[in-house]
C-alpha positions in Angstrom: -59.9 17.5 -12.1 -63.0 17.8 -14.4 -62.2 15.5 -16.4 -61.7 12.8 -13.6 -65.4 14.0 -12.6 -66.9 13.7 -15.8 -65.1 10.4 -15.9 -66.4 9.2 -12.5 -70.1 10.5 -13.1 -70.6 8.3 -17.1 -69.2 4.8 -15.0 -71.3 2.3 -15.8 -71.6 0.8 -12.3 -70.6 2.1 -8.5 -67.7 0.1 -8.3 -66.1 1.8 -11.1 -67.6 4.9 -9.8 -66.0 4.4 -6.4 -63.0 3.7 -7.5 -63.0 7.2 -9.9 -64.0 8.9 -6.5 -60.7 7.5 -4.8 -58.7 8.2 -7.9 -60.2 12.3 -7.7 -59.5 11.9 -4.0 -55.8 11.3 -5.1 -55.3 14.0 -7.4 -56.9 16.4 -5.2 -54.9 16.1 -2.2 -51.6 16.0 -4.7 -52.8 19.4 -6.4 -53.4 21.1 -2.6 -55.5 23.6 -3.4 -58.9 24.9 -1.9 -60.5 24.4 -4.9 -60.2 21.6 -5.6 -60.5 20.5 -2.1 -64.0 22.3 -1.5 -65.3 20.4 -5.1 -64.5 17.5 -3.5 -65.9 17.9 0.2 -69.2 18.8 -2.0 -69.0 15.5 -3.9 -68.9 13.6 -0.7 -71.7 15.4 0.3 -73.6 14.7 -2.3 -72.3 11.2 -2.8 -75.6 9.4 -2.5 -77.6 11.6 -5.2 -74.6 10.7 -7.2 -74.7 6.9 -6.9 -78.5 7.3 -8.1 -77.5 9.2 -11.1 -75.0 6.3 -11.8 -77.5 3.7 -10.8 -80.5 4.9 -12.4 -78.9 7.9 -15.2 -82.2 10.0 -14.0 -81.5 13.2 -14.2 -83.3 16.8 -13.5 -81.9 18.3 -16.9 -85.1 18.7 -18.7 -86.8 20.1 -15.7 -84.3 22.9 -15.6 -84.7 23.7 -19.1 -88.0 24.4 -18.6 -87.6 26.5 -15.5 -84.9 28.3 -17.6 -87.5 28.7 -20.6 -90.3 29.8 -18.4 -87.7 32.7 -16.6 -86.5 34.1 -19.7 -90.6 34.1 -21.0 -91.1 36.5 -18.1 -88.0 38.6 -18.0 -89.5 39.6 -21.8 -92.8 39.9 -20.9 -91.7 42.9 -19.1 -93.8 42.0 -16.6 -97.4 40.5 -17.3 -100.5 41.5 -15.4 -102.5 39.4 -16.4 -101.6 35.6 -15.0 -103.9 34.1 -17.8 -101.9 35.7 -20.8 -98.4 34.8 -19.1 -99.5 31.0 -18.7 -100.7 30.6 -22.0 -97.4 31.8 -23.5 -95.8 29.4 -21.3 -97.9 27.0 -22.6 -97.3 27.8 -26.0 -93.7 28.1 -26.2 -93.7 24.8 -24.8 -96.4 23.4 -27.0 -93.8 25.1 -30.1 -90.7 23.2 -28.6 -92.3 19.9 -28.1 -93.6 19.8 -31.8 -90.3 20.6 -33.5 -88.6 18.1 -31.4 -91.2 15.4 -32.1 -92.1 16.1 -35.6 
């Protein structure tokens, strides 16, 4: 099943996608369980954001880095006072990141 997901989600066009999305819908109705059945319903649901990320391969990952980045900067600041201080780490770590990636 994941691998028929990850298949469907690198097509290079919605056709192929579509037709990965029917192939999915086959295996999960022959494996019958909730699982896999609830993974599905949620890709249906989500079918349109998922044709953009096909169409367009935009995606939120480096967002969500950042978010992850700026969480784990306050869970070991052990809680900053002082919203100046805790910004300008953020700041910096991100400033530190962005010049070893970019040299």
């Amino acid at each position: 099943m994941k691998e028929q997901v990850r298949v469907m989600l690198r097509t290079g066009s919605l056709e192929d996608a579509e037709l990965a999305k029917e192939h999915l819908e086959r295996l999960v109705q022959e494996s019958k369980q909730p699982e896999t059945t609830r993974l599905y319903r949620t890709i249906c649901r989500w079918w349109k954001e998922i044709e953009v990320l096909i169409v367009t391969g935009a995606t939120t990952g480096k967002v969500e880095a950042n978010n992850t980045s700026i969480k784990h900067i306050k869970r070991t600041g052990r809680g900053f006072t002082n919203t100046t201080n805790y910004t300008t780490r953020i700041m910096l770590r991100s400033a530190a990141r962005t010049a070893v990636n970019h040299p």
